[in-house]
C-alpha positions as CSV (number, residue, x, y, z in Angstrom):
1,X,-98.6,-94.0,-74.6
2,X,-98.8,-94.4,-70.8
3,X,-100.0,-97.8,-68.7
4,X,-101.2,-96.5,-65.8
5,X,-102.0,-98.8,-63.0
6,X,-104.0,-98.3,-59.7
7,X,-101.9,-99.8,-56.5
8,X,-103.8,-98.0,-54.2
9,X,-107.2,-99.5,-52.0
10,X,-109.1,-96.2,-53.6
11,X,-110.6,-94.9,-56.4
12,X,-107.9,-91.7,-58.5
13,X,-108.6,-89.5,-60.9
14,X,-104.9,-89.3,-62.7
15,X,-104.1,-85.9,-64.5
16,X,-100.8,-85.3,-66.8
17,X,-100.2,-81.5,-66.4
18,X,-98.0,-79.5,-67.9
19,X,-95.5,-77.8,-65.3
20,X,-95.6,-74.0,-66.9
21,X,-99.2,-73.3,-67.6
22,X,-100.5,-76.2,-65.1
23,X,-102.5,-76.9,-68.2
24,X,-104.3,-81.1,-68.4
25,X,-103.2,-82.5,-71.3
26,X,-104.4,-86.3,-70.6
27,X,-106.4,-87.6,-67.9
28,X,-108.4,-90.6,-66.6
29,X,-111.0,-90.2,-64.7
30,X,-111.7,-93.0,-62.2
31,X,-109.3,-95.6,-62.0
32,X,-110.1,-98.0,-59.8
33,X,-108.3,-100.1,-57.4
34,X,-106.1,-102.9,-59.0
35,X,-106.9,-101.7,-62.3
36,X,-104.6,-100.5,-65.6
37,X,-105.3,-98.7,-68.3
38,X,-103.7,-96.8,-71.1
39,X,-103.1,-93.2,-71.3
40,X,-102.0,-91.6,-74.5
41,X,-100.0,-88.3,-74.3
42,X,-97.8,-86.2,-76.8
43,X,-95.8,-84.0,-74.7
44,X,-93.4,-82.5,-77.4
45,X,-90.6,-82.6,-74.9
46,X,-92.5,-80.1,-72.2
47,X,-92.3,-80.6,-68.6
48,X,-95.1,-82.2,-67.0
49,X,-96.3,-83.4,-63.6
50,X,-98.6,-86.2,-62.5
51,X,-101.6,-85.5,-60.6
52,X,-103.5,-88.4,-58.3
53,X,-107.0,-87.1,-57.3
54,X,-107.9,-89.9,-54.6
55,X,-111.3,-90.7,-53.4
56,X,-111.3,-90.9,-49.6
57,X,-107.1,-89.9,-49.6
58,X,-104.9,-87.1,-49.8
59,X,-104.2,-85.7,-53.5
60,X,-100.6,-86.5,-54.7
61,X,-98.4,-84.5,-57.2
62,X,-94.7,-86.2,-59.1
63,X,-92.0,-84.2,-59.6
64,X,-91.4,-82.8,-62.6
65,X,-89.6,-83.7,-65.0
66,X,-89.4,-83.6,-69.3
67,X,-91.1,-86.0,-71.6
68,X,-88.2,-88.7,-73.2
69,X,-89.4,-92.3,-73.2
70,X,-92.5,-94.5,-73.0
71,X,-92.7,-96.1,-70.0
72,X,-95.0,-97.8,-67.3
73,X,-96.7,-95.4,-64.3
74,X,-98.2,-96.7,-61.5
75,X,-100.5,-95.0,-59.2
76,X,-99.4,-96.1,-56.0
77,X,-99.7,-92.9,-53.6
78,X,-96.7,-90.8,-54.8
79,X,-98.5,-89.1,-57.6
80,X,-97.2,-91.1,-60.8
81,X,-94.2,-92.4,-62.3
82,X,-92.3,-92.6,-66.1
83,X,-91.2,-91.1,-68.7
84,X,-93.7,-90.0,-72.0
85,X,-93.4,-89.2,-75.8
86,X,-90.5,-86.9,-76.6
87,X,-91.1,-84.9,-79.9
88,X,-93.6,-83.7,-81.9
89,X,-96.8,-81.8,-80.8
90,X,-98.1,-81.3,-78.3
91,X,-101.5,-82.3,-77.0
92,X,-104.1,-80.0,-76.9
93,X,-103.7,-78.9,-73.1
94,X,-106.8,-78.0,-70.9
95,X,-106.1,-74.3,-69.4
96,X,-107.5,-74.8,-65.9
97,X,-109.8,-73.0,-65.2
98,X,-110.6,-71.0,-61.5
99,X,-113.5,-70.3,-59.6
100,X,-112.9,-66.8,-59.7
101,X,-113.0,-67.1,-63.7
102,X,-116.4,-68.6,-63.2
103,X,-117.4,-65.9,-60.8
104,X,-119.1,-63.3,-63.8
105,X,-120.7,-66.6,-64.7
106,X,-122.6,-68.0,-61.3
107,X,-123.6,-64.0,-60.5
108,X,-125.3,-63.9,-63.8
109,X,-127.2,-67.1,-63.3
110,X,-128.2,-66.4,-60.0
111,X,-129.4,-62.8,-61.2
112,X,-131.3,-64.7,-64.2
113,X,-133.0,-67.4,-61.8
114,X,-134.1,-64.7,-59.3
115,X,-135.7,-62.6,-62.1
116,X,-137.5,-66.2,-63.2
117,X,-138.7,-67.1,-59.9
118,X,-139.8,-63.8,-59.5
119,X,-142.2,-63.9,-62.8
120,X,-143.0,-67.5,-62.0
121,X,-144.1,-66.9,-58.7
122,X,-146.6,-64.0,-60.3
123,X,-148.0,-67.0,-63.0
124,X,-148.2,-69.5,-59.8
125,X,-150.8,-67.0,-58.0
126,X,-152.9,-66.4,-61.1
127,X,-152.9,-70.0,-61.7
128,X,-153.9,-70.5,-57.8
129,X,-156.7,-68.3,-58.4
130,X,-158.3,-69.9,-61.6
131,X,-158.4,-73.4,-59.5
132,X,-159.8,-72.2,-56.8
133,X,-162.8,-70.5,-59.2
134,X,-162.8,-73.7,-61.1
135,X,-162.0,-72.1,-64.4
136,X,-160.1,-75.2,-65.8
137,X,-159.7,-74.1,-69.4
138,X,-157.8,-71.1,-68.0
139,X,-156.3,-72.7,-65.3
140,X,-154.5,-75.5,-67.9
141,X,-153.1,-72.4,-69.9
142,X,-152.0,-70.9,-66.5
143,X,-150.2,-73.9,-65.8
144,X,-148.2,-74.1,-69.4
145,X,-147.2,-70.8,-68.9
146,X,-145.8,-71.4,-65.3
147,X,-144.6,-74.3,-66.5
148,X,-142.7,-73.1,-69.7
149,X,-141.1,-70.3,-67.2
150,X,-139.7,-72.8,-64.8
151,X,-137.9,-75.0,-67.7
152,X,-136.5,-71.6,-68.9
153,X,-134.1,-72.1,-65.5
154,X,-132.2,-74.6,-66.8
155,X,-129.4,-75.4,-64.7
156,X,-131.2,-74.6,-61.4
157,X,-132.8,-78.2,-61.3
158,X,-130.5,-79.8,-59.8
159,X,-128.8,-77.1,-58.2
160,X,-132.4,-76.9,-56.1
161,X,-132.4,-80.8,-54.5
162,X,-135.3,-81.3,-53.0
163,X,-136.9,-78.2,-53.5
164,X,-136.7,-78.9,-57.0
165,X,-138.2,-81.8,-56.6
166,X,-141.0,-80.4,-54.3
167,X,-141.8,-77.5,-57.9
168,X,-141.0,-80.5,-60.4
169,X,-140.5,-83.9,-59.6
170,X,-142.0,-86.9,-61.0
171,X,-143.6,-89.3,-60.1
172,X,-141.2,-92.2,-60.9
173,X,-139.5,-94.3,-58.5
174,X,-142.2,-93.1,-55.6
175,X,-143.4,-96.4,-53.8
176,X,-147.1,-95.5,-55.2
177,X,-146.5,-93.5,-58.2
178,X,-148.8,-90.7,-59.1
179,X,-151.4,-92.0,-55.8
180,X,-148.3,-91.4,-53.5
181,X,-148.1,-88.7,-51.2
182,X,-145.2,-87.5,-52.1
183,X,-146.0,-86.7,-56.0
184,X,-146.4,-82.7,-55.8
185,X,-145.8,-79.8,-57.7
186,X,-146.3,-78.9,-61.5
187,X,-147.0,-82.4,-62.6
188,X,-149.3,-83.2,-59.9
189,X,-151.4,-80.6,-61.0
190,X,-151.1,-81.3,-64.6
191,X,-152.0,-84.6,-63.8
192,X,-155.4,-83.1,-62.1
193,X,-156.3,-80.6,-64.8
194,X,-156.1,-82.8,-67.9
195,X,-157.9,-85.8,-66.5
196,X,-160.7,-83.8,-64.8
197,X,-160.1,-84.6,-61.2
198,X,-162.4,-81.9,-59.2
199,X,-160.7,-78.5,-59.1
200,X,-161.4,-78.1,-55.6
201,X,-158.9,-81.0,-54.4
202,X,-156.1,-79.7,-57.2
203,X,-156.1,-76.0,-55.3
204,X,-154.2,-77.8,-52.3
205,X,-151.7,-78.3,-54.5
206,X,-151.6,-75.0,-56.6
207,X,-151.4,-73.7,-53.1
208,X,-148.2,-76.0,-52.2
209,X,-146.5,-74.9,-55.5
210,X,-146.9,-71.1,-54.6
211,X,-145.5,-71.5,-51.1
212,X,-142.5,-73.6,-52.7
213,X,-141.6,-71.5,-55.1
214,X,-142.0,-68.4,-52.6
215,X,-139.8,-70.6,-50.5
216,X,-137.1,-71.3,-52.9
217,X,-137.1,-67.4,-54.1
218,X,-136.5,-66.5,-51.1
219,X,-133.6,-68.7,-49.8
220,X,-132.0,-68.3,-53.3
221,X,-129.4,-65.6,-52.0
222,X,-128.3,-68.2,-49.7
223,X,-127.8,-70.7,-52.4
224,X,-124.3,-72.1,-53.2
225,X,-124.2,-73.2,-57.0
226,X,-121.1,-75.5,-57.1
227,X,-119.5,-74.0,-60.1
228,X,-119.1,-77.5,-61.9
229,X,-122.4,-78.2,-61.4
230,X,-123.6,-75.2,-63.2
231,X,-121.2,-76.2,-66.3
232,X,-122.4,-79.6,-66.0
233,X,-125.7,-78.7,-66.4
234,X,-124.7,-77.1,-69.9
235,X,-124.7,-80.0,-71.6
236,X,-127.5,-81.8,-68.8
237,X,-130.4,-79.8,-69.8
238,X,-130.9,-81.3,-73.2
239,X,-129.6,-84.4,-71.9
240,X,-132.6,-84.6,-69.9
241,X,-134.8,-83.6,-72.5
242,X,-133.8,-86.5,-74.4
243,X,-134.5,-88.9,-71.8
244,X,-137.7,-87.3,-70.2
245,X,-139.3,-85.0,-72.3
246,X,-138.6,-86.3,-75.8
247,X,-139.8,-89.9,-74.1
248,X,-143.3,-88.6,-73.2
249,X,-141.7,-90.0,-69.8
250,X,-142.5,-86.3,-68.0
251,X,-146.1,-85.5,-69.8
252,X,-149.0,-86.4,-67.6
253,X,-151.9,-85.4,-69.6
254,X,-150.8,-82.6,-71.2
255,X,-149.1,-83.1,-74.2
256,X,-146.7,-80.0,-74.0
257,X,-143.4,-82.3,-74.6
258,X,-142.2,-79.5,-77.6
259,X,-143.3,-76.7,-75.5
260,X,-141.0,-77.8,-72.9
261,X,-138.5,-78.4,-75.0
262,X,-138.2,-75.3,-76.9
263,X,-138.6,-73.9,-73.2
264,X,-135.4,-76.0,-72.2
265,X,-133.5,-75.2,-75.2
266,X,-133.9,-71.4,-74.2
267,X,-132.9,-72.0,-70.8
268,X,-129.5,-73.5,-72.4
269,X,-129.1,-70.9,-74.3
270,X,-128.4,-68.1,-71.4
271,X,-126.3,-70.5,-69.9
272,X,-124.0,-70.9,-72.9
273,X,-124.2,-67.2,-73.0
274,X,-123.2,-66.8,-69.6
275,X,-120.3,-69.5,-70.3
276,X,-119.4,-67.7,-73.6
277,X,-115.7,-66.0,-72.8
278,X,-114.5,-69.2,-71.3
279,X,-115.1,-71.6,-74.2
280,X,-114.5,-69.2,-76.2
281,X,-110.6,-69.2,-75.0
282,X,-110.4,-73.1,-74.5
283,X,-112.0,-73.9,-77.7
284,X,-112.2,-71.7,-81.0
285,X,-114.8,-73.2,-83.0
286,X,-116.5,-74.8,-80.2
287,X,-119.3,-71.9,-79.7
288,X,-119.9,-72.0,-83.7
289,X,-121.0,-75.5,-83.6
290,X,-123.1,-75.2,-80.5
291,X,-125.3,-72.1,-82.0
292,X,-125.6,-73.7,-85.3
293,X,-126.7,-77.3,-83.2
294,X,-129.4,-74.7,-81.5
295,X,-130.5,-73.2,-84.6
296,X,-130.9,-76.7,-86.2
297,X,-133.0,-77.8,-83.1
298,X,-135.0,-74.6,-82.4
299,X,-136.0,-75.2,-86.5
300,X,-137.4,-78.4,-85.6
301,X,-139.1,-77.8,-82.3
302,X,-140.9,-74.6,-84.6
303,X,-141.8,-77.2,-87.4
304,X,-143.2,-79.8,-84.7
305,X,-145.2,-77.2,-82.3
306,X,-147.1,-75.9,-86.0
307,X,-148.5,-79.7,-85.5
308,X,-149.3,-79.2,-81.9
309,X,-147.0,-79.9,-78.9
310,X,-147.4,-83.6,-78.2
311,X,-144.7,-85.9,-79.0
312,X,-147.5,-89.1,-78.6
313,X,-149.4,-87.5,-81.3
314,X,-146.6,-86.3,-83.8
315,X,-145.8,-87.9,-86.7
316,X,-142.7,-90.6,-86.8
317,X,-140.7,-87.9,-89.5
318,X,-141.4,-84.9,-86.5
319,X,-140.3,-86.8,-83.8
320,X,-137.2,-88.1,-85.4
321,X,-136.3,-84.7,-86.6
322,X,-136.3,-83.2,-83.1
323,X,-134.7,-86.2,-81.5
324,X,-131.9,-86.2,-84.0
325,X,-131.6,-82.4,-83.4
326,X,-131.6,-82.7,-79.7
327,X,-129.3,-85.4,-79.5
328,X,-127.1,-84.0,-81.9
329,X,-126.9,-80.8,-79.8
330,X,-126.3,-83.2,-76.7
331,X,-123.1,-83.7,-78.1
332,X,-121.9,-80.6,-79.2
333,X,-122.5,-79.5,-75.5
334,X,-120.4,-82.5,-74.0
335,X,-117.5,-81.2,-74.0
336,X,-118.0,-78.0,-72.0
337,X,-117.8,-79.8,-68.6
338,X,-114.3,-80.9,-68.9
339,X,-113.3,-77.7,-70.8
340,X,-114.5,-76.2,-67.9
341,X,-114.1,-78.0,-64.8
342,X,-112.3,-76.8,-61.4
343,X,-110.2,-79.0,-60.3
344,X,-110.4,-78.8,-56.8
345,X,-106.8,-79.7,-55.3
């Protein structure tokens, strides 16, 4: 066990690595200034190195040297000092992983979000079109189906910023809510076409959401997905699902919260695909458990949409079968961003 104190004025992220494979076999993330904590570490006698990942400061790296005692480390600026835990195991060691390993990865999602974009922006015209003829009944199906399509993305939604926000933002934390200005894009016009505003003010914004997502297809090759990002976004998907969808916090007026669920759940599914070799060789079992969480979940969702696609309307045993499933598959996808994160040095 390691005390690790902060000396510096700024934030560090402080990494034991093992010398040879430059594997992470302990780490804290964020210390902050002034401040100790304790770092447990079996080293088995290996040689290791500290790391010191400073906010707003250079990046220091220790010497190395071999595991032999316990002893105090403080974080000053020189990357770490002490001994560790000689003997026995050793702890299971993070193999870093490059952004060149993660290269097959981010030119399969990009390749998978072009091909979405590309049908969505075919859904977006039709659905243009059945506003602007005032066909509501066919223009709310139009709209689930667009909808559904742009969930299937997955990671892309914050990878996107604003322009996300522009296709799917909410209306929460806009100074006027859903009468601001500012409240476009898919659930603006769900909004309008379940509580029967006049189809002839909802086209503008049909309109909008064709020329945005024509927008964002076509500055896509341009795009830089920050690799950790993209992991991150493994585990956020369902994470949001939980905390928007599941909620009822993202339905206005159409009650499609297990529709766009199941539609988020086979987003995350691609991306675990695309992420498969990696975990794979950083975590045998891991991949198991995440496809039998999905399994488990996608049996729920099909249980709950046989009752109709509303979480308001479900009954209490639906709703706490899917949220125990989707949670539960939260945290079998936790772990992939620190199994997979570049550490940028």
């Amino acid at each position: 066990m390691y005390s690790v104190s902060n000396q510096s004025s700024h934030a560090v992220d402080v990494e034991i690595v093992l010398t040879a494979s430059q594997a992470v076999v302990a780490e804290i993330e964020v210390l902050g200034p002034g401040t100790t904590r304790d770092l447990p570490a079996a080293l088995g006698g290996s040689a290791y190195h500290w790391t010191c990942v400073y906010a707003g400061a250079a990046t220091t790296i220790s010497a190395s040297r071999t595991a032999v005692a316990a002893s105090a480390v403080a974080a000053s600026g020189g990357g770490g000092s002490g001994g560790g835990v000689a003997g026995g195991a050793v702890a299971a060691a993070l193999a870093p992983v490059t952004t060149a390993e993660l290269k097959p990865a981010l030119i399969g999602y990009r390749a998978y979000v072009a091909q979405q974009l590309n049908l969505l922006a075919g859904q977006l015209e039709v659905l243009h079109k059945d506003v602007t003829i005032g066909n509501r009944p066919a223009a709310q199906r139009d709209w689930l189906t667009a909808h559904l399509t742009y969930h299937r993305i997955g990671a892309a939604y914050d990878a996107f910023g604003d322009a996300g926000d522009a296709v799917d933002g909410l209306a929460n934390g806009l100074p006027q809510r859903t009468a601001d200005a500012g409240f476009v894009g898919f659930h603006r016009i769900e909004m309008e076409l379940w509580t029967g505003q006049p189809l002839s003010t909802t086209a503008a914004y049909t309109g909008a959401l064709v020329a945005a997502v024509e927008a964002l297809h076509a500055k896509l090759p341009s795009f830089t997905f920050d690799p950790n990002d993209v992991t991150i976004r493994a585990h956020e998907i369902l994470e949001d699902t939980v905390r928007f969808v599941l909620t009822g916090e993202s339905d206005y007026g159409s009650g499609s919260g297990y529709a766009t669920a199941q539609a988020d759940l086979a987003g995350d599914r691609v991306l675990v695909g695309l992420l498969a070799p990696l975990l794979s060789a950083r975590e045998e079992n891991l991949l198991t458990h995440i496809h039998q969480a999905m399994d488990i979940l996608q049996g729920a969702l099909t249980a709950a949409i046989k009752g109709g696609s509303s979480v308001a309307a479900a009954p209490l045993r639906v709703r706490q079968s899917v949220d125990a499933a989707t949670s539960q598959l939260a945290e079998t996808l936790a772990p992939i961003p620190d199994l997979l994160e570049v550490r940028a040095r």
